[in-house]
Structures are given as C-alpha cells and as structure tokens.
ROSE-4610 file (N, C-alpha, C; in Angstrom, 1 decimal, always signed):
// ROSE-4610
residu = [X/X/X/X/X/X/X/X/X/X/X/X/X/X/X/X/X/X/X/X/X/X/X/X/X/X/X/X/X/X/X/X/X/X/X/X/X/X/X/X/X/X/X/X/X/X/X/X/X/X/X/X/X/X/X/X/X/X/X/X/X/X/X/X/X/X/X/X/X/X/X/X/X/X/X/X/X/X/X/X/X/X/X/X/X/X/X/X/X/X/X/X/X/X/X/X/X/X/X/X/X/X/X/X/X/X/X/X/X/X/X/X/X/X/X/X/X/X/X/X/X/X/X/X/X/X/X/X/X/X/X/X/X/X/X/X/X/X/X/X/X/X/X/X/X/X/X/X/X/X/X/X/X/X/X/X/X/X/X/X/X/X/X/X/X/X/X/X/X/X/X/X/X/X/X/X/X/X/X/X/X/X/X/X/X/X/X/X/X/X/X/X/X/X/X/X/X/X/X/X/X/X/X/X/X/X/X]
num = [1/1/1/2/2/2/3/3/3/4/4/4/5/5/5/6/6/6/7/7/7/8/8/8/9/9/9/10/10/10/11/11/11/12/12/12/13/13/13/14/14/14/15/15/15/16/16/16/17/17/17/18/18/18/19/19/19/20/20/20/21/21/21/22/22/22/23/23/23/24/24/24/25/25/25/26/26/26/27/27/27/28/28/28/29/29/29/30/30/30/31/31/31/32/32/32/33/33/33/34/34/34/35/35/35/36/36/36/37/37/37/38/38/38/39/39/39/40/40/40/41/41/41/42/42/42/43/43/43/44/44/44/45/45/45/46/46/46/47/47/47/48/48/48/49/49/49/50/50/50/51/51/51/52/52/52/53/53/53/54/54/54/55/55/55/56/56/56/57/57/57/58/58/58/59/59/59/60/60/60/61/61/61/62/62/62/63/63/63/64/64/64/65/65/65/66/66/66/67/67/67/68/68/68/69/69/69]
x = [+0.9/+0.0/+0.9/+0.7/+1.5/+1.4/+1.5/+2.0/+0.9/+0.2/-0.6/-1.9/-2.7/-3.7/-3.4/-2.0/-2.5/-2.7/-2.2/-2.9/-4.1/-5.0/-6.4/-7.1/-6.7/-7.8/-7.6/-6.4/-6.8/-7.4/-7.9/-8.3/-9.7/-9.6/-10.9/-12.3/-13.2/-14.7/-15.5/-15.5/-15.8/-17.3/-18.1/-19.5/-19.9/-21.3/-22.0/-21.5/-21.8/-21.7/-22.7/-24.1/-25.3/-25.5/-24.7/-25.5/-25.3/-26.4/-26.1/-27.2/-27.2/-28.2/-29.1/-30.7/-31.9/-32.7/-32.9/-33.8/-35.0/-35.9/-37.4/-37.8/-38.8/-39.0/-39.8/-40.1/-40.4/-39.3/-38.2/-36.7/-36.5/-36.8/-35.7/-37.3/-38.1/-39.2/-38.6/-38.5/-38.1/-37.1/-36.1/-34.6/-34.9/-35.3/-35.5/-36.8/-37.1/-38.1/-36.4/-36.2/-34.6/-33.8/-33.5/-32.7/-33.2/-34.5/-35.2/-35.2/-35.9/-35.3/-34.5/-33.1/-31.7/-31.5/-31.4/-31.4/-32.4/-33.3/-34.3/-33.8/-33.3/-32.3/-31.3/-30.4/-29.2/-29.8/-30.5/-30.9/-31.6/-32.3/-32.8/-32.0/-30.6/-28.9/-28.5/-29.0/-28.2/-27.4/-27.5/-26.9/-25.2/-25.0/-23.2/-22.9/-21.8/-21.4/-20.6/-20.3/-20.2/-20.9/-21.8/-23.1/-23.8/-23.1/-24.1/-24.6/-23.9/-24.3/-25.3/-25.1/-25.6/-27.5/-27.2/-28.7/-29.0/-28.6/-28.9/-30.1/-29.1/-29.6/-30.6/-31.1/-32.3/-33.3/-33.3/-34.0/-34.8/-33.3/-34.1/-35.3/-34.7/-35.4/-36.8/-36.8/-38.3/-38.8/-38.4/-39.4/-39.9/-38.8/-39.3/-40.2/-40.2/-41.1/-42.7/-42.6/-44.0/-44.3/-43.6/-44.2/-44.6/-44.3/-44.8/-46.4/-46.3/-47.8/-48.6]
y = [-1.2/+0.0/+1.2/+2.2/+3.5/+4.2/+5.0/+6.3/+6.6/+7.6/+8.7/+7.6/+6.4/+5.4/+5.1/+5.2/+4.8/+5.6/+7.1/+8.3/+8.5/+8.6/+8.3/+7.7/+6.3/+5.7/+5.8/+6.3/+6.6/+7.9/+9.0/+10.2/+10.1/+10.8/+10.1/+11.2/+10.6/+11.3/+12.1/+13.0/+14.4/+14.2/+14.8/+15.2/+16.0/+16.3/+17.1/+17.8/+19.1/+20.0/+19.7/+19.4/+18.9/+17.7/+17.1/+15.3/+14.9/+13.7/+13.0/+11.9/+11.2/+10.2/+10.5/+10.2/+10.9/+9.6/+9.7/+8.0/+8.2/+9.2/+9.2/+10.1/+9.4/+10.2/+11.4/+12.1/+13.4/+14.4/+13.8/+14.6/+14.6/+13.8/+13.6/+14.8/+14.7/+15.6/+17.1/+17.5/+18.7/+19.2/+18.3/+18.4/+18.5/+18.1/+18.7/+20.1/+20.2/+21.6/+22.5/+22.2/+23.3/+23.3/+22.4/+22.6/+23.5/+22.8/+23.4/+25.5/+25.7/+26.6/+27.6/+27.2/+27.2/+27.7/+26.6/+27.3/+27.7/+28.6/+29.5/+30.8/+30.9/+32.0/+32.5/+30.9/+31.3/+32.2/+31.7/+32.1/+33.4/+33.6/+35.6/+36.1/+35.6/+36.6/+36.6/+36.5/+36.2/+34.9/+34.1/+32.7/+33.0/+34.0/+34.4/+33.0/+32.5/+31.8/+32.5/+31.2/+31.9/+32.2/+32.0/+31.4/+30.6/+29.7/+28.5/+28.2/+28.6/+28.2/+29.0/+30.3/+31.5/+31.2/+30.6/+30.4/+28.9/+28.2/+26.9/+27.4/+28.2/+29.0/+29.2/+30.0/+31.1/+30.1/+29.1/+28.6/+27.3/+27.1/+26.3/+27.2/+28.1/+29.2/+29.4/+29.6/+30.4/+28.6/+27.7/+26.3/+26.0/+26.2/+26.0/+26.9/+28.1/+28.9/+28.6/+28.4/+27.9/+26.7/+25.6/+24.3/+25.0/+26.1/+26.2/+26.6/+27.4/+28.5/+27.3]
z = [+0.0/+0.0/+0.0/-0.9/-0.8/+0.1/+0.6/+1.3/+1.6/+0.1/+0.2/+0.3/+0.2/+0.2/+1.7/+2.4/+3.4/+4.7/+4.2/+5.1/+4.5/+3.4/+3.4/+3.9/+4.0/+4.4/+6.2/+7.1/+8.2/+8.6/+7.6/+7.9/+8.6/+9.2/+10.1/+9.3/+10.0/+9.4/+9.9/+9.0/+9.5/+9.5/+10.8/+10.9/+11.0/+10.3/+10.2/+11.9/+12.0/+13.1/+13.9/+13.4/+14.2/+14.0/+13.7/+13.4/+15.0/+15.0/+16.2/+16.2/+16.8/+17.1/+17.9/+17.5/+18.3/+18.4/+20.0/+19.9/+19.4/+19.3/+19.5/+18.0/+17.6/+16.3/+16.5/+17.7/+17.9/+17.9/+18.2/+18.8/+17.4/+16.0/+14.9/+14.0/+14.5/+14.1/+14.5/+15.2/+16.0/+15.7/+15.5/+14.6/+12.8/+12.8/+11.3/+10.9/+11.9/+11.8/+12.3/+13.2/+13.3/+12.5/+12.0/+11.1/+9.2/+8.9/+8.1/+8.3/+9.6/+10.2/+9.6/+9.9/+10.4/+8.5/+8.1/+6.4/+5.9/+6.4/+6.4/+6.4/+7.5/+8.0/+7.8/+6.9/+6.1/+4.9/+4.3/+3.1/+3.3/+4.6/+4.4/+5.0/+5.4/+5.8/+4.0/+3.4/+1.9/+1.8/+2.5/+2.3/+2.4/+3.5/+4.0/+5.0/+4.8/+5.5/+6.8/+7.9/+9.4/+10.0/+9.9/+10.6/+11.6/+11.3/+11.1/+12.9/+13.8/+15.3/+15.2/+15.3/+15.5/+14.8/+13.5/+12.2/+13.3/+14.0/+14.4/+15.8/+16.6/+17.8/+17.6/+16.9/+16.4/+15.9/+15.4/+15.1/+16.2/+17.1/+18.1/+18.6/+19.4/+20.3/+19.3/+18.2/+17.4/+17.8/+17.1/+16.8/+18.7/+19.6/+21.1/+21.6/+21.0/+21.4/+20.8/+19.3/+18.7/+19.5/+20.3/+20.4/+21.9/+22.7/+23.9/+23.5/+22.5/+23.0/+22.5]
C-alpha cells in the first residue's frame, strides 16, 4: 500500500456539526423543523457563511417557542 492510500484511508470522518443520534422520532421531528429553520435563516442573511451556530440557535429558540404556545 502507498504512502498517500495509506494516510487516506486513516483520515478520520468528518461530521455534520449537528449530526447525532436521536432515539425518539419526535426529537428527529423537531430536529428537522430546526434545522429546516436554520437554512431559512441562512438564506434571508443572503446565504453568507459563518453562521451557522448563530442560524442553528435562532432557530431552536423560534421552533421551542412555537411548540410552547
């Protein structure tokens, strides 16, 4: 095995910034209304990157606030 095939294949795997495992399919409901959200927000900032916590935040808080009232 060469060199450069064999630092590839140990490069490890990058994840999504929000991925994660959600046991309940309300949680994976709720997460995709945030996230939906979240590039809602990107896109009426003009879709600028450096964002992305900031567009994530905002979107929990608005979807948590709709499921209180």
């Amino acid at each position: 095995m060469s060199k450069a095939t064999e630092r590839k294949a140990q490069q490890p795997v990058v994840r999504h910034l929000f991925s994660r495992t959600v046991a309940s399919t309300a949680n994976e409901s709720a997460r995709d209304e945030i996230e939906r959200r979240a590039y809602q927000i990107y896109l009426a900032r003009g879709a600028t990157d450096g964002h992305a916590l900031e567009d994530w935040v905002q979107a929990e808080r608005e979807i948590r606030e709709i499921a209180v009232h």
